[in-house]
C-alpha positions as CSV (number, residue, x, y, z in Angstrom):
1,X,-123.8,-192.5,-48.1
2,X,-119.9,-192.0,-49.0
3,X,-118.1,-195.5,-48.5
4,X,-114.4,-196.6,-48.9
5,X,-114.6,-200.7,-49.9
6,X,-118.2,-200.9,-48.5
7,X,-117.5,-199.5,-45.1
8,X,-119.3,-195.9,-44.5
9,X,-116.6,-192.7,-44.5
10,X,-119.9,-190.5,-43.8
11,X,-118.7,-187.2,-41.4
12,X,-122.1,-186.7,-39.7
13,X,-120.6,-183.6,-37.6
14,X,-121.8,-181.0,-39.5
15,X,-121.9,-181.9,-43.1
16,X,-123.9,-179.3,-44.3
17,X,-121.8,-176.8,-42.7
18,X,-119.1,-175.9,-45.3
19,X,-119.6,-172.1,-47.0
20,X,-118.1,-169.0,-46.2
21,X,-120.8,-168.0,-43.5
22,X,-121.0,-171.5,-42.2
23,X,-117.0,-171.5,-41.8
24,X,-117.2,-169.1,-39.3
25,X,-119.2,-169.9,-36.2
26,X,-118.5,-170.1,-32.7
27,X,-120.1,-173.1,-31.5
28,X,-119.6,-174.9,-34.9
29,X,-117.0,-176.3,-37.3
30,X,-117.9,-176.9,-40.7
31,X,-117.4,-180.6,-42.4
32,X,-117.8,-182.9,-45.5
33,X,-120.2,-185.4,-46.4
34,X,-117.2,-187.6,-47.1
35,X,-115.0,-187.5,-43.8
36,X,-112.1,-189.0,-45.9
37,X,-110.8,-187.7,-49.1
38,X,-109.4,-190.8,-51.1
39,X,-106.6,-189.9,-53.5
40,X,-107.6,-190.5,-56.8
41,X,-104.7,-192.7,-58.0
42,X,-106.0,-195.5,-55.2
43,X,-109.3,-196.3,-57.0
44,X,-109.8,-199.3,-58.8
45,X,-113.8,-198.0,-59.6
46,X,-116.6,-196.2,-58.3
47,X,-119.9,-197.4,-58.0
48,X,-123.1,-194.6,-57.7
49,X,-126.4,-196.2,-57.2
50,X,-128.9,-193.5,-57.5
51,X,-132.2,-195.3,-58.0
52,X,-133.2,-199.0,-57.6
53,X,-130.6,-199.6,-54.6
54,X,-130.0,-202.6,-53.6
55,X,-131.2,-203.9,-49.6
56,X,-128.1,-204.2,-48.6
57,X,-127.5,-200.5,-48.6
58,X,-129.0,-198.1,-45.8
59,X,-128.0,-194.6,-44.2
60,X,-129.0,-192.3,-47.3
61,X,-131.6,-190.4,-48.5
62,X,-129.7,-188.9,-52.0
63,X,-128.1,-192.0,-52.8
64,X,-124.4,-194.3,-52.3
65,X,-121.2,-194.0,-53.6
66,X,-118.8,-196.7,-52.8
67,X,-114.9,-196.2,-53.9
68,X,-113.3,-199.5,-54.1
69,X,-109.5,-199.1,-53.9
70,X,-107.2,-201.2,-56.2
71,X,-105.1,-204.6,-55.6
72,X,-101.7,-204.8,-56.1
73,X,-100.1,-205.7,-59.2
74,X,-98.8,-208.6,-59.3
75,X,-95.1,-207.4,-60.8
76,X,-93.5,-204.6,-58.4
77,X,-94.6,-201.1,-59.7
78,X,-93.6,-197.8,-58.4
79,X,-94.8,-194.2,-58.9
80,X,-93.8,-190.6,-58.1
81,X,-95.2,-187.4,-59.1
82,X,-95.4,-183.9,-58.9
83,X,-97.7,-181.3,-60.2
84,X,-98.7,-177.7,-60.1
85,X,-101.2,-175.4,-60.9
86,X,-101.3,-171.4,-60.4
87,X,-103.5,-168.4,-61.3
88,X,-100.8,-167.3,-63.8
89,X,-101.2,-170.2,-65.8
90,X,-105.2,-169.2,-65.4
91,X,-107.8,-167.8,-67.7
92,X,-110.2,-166.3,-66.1
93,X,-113.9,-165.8,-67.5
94,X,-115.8,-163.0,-64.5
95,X,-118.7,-161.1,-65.4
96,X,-118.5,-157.1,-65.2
97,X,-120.5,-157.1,-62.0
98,X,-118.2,-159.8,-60.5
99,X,-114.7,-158.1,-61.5
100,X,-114.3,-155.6,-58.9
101,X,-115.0,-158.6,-56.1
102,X,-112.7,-160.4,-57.8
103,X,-109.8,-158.2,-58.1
104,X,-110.2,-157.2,-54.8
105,X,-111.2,-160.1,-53.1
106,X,-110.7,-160.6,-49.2
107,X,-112.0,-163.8,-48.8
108,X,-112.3,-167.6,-50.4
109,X,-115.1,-166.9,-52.1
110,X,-113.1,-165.4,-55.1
111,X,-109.5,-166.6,-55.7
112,X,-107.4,-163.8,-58.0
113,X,-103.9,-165.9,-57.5
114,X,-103.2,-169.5,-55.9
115,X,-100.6,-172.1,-56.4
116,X,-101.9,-175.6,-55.8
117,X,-98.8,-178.6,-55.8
118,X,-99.4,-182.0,-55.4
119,X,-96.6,-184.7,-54.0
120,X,-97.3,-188.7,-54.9
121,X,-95.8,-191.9,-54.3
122,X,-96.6,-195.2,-54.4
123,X,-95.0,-198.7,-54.5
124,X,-97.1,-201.9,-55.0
125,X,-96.6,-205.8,-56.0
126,X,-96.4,-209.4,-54.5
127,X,-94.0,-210.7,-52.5
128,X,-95.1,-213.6,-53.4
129,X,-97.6,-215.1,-55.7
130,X,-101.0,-214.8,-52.9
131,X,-99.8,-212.2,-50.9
132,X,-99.1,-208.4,-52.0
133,X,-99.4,-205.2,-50.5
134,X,-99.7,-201.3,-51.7
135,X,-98.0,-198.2,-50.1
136,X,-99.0,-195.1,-51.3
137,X,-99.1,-191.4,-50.2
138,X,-100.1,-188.2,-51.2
139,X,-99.5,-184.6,-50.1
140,X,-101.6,-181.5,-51.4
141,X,-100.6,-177.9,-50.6
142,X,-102.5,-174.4,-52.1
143,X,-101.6,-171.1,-51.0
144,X,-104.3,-168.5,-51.7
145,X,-103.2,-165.0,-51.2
146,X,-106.0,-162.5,-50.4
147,X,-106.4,-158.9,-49.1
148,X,-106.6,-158.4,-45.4
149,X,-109.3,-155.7,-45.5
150,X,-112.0,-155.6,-48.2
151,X,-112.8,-153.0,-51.2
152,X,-109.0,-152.4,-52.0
153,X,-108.5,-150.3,-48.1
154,X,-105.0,-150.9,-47.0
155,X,-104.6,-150.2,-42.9
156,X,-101.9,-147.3,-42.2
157,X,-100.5,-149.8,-39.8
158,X,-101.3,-153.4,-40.3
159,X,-100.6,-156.1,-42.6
160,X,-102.4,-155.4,-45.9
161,X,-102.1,-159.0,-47.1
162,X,-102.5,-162.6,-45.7
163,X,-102.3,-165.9,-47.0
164,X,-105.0,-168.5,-46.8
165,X,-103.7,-172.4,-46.9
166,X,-105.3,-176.0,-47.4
167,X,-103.1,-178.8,-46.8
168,X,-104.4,-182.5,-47.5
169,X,-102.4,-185.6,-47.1
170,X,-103.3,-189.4,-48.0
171,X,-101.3,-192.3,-46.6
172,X,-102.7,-195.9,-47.5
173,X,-101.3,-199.3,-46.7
174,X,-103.2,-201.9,-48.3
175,X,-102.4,-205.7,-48.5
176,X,-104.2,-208.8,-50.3
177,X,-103.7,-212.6,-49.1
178,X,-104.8,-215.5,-50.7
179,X,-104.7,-218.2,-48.2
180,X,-106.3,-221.1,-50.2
181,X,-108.5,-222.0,-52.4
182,X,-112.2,-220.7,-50.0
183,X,-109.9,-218.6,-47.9
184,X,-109.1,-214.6,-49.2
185,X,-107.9,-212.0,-46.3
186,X,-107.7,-207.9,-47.0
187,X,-106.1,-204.8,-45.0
188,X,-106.3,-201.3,-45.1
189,X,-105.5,-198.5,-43.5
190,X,-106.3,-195.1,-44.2
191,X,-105.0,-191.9,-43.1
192,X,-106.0,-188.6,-44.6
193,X,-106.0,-185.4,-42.2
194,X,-107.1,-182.0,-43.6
195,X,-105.9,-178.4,-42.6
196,X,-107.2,-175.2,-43.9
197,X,-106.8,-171.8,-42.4
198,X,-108.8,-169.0,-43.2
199,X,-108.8,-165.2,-41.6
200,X,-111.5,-163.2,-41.0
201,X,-111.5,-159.8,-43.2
202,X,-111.5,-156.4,-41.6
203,X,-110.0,-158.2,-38.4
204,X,-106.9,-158.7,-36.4
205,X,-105.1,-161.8,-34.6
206,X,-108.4,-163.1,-36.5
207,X,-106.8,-166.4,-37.9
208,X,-107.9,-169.7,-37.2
209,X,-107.2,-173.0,-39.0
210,X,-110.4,-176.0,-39.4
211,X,-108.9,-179.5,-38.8
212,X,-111.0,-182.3,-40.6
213,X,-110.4,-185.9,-42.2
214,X,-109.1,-188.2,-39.9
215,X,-108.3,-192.2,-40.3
216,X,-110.3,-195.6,-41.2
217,X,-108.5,-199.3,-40.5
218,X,-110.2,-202.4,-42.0
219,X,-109.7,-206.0,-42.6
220,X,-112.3,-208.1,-44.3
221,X,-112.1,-212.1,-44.8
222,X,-114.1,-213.8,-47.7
223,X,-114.9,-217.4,-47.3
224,X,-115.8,-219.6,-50.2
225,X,-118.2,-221.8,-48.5
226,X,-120.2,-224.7,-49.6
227,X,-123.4,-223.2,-50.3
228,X,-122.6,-219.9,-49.9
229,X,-119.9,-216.8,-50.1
230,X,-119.5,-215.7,-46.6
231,X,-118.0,-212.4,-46.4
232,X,-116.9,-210.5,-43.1
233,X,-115.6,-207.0,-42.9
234,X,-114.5,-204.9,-39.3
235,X,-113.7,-201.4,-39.6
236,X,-112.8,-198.8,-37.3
237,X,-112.9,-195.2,-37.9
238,X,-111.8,-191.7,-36.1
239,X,-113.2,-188.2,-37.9
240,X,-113.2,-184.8,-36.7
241,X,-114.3,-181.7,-37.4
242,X,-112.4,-179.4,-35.4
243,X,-111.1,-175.5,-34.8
244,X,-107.9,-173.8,-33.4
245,X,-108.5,-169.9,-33.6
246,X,-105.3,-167.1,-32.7
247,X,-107.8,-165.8,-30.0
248,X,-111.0,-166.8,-27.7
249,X,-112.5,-163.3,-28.1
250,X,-114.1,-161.5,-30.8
251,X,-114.8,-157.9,-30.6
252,X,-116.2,-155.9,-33.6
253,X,-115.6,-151.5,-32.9
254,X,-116.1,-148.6,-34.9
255,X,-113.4,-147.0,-37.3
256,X,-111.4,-144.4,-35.0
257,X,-108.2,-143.3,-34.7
258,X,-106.7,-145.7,-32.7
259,X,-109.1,-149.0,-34.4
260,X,-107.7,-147.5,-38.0
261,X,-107.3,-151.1,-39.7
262,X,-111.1,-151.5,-40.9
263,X,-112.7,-149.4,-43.9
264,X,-113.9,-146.2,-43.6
265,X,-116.3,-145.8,-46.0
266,X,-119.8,-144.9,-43.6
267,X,-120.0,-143.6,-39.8
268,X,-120.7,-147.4,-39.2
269,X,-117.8,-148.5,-41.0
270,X,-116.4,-151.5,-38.4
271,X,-112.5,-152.4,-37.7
272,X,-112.8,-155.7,-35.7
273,X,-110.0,-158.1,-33.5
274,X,-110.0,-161.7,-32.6
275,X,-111.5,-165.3,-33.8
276,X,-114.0,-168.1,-32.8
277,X,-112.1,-170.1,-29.9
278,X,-110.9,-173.6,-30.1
279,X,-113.6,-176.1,-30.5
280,X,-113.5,-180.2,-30.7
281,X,-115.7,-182.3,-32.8
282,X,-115.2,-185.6,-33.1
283,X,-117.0,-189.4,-34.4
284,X,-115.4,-192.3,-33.6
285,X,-116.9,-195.6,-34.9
286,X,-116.3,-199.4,-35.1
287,X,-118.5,-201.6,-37.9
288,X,-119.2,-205.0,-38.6
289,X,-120.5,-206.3,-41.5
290,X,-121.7,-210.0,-42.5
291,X,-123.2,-210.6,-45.9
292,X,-124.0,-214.6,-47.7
293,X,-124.1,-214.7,-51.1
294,X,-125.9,-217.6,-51.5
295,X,-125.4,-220.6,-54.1
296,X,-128.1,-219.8,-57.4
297,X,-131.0,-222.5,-57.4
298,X,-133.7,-222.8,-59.3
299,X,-137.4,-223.1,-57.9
300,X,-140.7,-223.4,-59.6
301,X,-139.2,-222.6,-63.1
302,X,-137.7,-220.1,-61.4
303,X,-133.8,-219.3,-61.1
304,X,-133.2,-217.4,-57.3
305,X,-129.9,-215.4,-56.6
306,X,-130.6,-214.8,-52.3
307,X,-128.2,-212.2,-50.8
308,X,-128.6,-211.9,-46.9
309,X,-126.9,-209.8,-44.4
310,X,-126.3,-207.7,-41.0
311,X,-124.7,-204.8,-39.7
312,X,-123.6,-203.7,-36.2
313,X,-122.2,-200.4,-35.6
314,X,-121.4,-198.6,-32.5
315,X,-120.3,-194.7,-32.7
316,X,-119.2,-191.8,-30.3
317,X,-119.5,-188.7,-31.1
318,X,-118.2,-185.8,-29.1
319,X,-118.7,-181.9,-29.3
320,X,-116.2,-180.0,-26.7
321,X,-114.9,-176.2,-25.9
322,X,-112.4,-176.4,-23.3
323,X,-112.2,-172.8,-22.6
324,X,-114.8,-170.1,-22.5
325,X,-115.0,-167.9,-25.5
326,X,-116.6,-164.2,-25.8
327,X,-118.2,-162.4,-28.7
328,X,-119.1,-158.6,-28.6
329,X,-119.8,-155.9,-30.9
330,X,-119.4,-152.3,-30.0
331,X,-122.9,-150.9,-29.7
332,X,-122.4,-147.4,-27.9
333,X,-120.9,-144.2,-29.1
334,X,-120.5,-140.6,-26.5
335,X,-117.5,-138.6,-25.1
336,X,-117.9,-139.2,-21.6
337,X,-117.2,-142.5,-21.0
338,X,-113.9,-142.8,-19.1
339,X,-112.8,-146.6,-20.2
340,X,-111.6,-147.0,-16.4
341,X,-111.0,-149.8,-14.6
342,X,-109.1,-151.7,-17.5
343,X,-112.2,-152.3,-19.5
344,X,-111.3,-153.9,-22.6
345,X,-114.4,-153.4,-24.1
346,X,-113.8,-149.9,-24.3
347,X,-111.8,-147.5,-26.4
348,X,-110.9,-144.0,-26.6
349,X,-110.1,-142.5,-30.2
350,X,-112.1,-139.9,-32.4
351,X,-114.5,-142.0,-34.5
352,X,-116.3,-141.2,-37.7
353,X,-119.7,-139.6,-36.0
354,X,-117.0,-137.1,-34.0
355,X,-117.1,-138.9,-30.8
356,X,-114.2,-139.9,-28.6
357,X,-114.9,-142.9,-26.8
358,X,-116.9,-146.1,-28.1
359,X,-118.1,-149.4,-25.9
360,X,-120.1,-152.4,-26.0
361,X,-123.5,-152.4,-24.0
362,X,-123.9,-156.3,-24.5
363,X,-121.2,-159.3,-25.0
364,X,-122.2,-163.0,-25.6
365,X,-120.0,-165.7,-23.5
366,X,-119.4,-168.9,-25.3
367,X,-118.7,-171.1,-22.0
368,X,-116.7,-174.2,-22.0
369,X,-118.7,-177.6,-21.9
370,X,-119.1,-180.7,-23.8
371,X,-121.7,-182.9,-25.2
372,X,-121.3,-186.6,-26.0
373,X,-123.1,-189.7,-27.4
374,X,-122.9,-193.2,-28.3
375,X,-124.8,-194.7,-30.9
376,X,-125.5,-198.5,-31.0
377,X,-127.5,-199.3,-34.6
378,X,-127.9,-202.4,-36.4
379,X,-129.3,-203.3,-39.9
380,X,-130.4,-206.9,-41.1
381,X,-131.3,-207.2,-45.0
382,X,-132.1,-210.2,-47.0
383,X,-132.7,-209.9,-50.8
384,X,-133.7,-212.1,-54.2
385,X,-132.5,-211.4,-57.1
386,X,-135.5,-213.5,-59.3
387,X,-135.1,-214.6,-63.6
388,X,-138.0,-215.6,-65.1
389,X,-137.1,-215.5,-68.7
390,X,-136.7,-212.3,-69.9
391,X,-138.0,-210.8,-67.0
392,X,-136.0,-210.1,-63.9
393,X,-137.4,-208.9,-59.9
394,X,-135.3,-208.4,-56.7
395,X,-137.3,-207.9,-53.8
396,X,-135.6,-207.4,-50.9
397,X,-136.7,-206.0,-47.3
398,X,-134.1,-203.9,-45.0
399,X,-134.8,-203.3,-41.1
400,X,-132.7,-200.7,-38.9
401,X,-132.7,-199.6,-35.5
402,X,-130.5,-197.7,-33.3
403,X,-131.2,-196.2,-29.8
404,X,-130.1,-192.5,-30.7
405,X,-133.5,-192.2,-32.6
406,X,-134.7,-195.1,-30.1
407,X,-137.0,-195.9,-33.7
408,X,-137.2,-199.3,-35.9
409,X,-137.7,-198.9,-39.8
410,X,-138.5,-201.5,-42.2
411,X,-137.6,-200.5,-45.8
412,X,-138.7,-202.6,-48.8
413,X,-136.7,-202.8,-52.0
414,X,-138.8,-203.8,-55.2
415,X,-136.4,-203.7,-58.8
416,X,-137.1,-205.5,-61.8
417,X,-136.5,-205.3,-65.5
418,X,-138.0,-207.0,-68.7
419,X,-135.7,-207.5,-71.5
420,X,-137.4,-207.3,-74.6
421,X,-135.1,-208.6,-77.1
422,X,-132.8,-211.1,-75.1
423,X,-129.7,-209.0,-76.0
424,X,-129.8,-205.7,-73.4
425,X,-130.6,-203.8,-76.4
426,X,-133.9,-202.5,-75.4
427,X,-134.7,-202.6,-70.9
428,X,-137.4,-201.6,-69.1
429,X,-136.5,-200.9,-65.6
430,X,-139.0,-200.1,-62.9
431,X,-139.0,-200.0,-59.0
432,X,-140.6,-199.1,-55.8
433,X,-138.3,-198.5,-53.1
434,X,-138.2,-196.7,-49.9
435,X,-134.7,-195.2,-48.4
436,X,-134.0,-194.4,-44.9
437,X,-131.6,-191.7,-44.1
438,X,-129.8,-190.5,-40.5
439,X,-130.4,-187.9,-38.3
440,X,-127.0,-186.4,-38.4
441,X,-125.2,-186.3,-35.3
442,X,-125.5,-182.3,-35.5
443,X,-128.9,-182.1,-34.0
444,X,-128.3,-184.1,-30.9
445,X,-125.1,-182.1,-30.3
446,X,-126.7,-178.8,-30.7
447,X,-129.3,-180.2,-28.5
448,X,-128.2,-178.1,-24.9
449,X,-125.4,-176.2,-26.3
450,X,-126.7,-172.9,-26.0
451,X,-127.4,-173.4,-22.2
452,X,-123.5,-173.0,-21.9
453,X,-123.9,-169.7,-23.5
454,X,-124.8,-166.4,-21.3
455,X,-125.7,-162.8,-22.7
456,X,-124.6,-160.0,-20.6
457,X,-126.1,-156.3,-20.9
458,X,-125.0,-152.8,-19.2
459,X,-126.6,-149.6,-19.4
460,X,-123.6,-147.7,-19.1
461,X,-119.5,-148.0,-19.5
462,X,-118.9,-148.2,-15.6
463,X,-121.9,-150.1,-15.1
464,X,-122.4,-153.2,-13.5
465,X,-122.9,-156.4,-16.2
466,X,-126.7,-158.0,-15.8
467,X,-126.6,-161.7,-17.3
468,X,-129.3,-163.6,-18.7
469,X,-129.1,-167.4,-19.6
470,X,-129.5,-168.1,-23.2
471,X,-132.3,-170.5,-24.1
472,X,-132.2,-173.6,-25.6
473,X,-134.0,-173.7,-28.9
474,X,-132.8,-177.0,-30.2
475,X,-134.4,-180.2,-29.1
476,X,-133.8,-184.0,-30.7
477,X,-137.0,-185.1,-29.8
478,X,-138.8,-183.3,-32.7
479,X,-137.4,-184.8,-35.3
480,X,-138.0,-188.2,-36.8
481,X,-135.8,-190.4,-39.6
482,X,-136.0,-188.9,-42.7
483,X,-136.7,-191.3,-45.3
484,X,-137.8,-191.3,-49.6
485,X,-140.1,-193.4,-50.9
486,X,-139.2,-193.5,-54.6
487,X,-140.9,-194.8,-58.1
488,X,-138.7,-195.7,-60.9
489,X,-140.0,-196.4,-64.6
């Protein structure tokens, strides 16, 4: 669970989704874990918990990291910066077997040259002595040139070179008011979009650019109470993970004469045109949170630190293709087909085998629809931490429910510690703790999405096109919360 000031930044899109296979899909876009990218120079600290977590922390399965961003000094600072790094200032260690990949490389998977430049500036203090505020941005820009087709082949008549680009920008307003004494009030608001576009090798017009990040705005009052810190946080979020692609239609021939821009190396060899289509992904969410720190007391010899707590959250999530997409890979090879009737899955050109025409006998149509959800979960979590001399417990007890999973979990925290000496020198920590996870949005929006889809076949070039419904493998209904139950010594 990635969170910015104790408010989730967790892109459930498709998190998993991020390597070179996965970038390239036509009913997916791939995503982060972290569905904001913080600039570094905004952190005040990290925390990890990775065992041991505390109740008041749900939503994970490999742990939480929560980035608390700084307060402004109380002077007036400013900063600006620029950096760069390139492959020419570079040394590179590759093994033999991976040198020929990497000299030649076509793809993001190697990276031979690149020039990466990052733009800051920030400007922070108090206009007066309780109130302050932080402005702050940052722009990243890499440029990664890589061969259009792979193995070294340069096309008699394309463009042997293309650039990938990533392009990452971070604007933050923050401010900090002390009202009074009991009284604090914070602000933020968070912008950080992402743009990286990538081309597919051995292809033409094949360029499409993956659109994630997106924007978080928060304002949480603390309240100094009589018998207890009372503190409330609203947050409201907007992630996506989405695609723009130079063409709807993908279509992958055989080498010939007149498809010369692939590599010929085999009778197979394959030069192919066109991208995934322009898909929307997107998670919008608004989140409360209450949590009473409650005055120390002591009971039965015992001193008693009680934290208690709630969480509402209420998310949309979204997965859209406006316009009908096809796929298609060239499957036949003769001499006799006539590539009439403006048939654009046919070509004529001599091919590698000696044959003059070439045609696909099956194409996959990526129809336009759209799936959506809303998502209403809550979370109540109440927790002791306990002292008995030198030994110290917090149990705690967690309960969630939402009705996407339409499923309630209770999750019991158990930590404790025995200081041996008095002094920290010498712990022994323990714990039993179980951790309940999500079922990323992912599931339930690939849950129907292949019944837009439709496979059609022909038997031969001037054939008539035989459709056949694709079936939907995916179902929500299978799948429970993942959770970990977990022993610490």
């Amino acid at each position: 669970n990635f969170m910015i000031d104790g408010i989730s930044i967790n892109n459930d899109l498709d998190p998993g989704a991020h390597g070179y296979g996965e970038t390239r899909q036509f009913d997916a876009a791939p995503s982060r874990s972290h569905g904001i990218a913080l600039d570094a120079d905004l952190l005040q600290e990290v925390t990890v918990y990775d065992s041991n977590v505390p109740a008041e922390y749900g939503g994970f399965n490999g742990g939480v990291v929560d980035a608390i961003t700084r307060r402004p000094t109380q002077a007036l600072h400013g900063k600006f910066s620029y950096s760069m790094s390139r492959s020419a200032w570079t040394s590179y260690h590759i093994t033999e077997k991976d040198q020929a990949n990497f000299d030649n490389a076509s793809n993001e998977q190697y990276q031979p040259e690149f020039e990466k430049t990052t733009l800051r500036g920030r400007l922070e203090g108090h206009l007066t002595e309780d109130f302050g505020g932080i402005l702050s941005f940052s722009q990243k820009r890499s440029v990664i040139p890589l061969n259009t087709y792979t193995g070294g082949y340069n096309s008699p008549t394309g463009e042997n070179t293309r650039d990938q680009t990533r392009q990452l920008d971070n604007y933050m307003v923050k401010s900090y008011w002390n009202v009074n004494d009991r009284l604090s009030l914070d602000g933020s608001f968070i912008q950080a979009p992402q743009e990286n576009t990538y081309f597919r090798e051995n292809y033409r017009n094949a360029d499409f650019t993956n659109i994630n990040g997106g924007w978080q705005g928060s304002v949480k009052a603390v309240w100094e109470g009589d018998t207890a810190r009372w503190s409330h946080t609203l947050a409201v979020s907007d992630l996506n993970s989405s695609r723009r692609s130079e063409s709807n239609d993908a279509i992958a021939w055989f080498y010939s004469t007149t498809k010369d821009w692939g590599r010929p190396e085999t009778t197979n060899s394959r030069s192919g045109e066109g991208a995934y289509g322009n898909l929307d992904q997107t998670q919008s969410s608004i989140d409360y949170k209450l949590k009473a720190d409650w005055q120390a007391f002591n009971w039965a010899g015992t001193e008693h630190k009680v934290v208690t707590g709630l969480q509402l959250t209420r998310t949309q999530a979204t997965w859209e293709r406006e316009k009908m997409a096809t796929s298609a890979t060239i499957n036949k090879r003769d001499s006799i087909a006539t590539c009439a009737n403006n048939d654009n899955l046919c070509s004529i050109g001599t091919l590698l085998n000696g044959s003059t025409r070439q045609w696909a006998g099956t194409r996959l149509e990526y129809g336009a629809g759209k799936i959506d959800l809303t998502e209403n979960k809550y979370a109540v979590f109440v927790e002791d931490a306990m002292q008995i001399g030198k030994l110290g417990l917090r149990p705690g007890l967690r309960l969630e429910g939402d009705d996407y999973m339409q499923q309630q979990n209770l999750a019991p925290r158990f930590a404790g510690d025995y200081d041996f000496f008095g002094d920290r020198s010498t712990v022994l920590v323990f714990g039993v703790n179980r951790y309940y996870g999500r079922n990323l949005f992912k599931y339930r929006l690939a849950d129907g999405r292949q019944g837009f889809n439709t496979l059609y076949t022909r038997t031969t070039q001037d054939g008539a096109w035989r459709s056949t419904q694709v079936e939907n493998l995916n179902k929500l209904t299978d799948l429970k919360v993942p959770y970990d139950d977990e022993w610490t010594l």
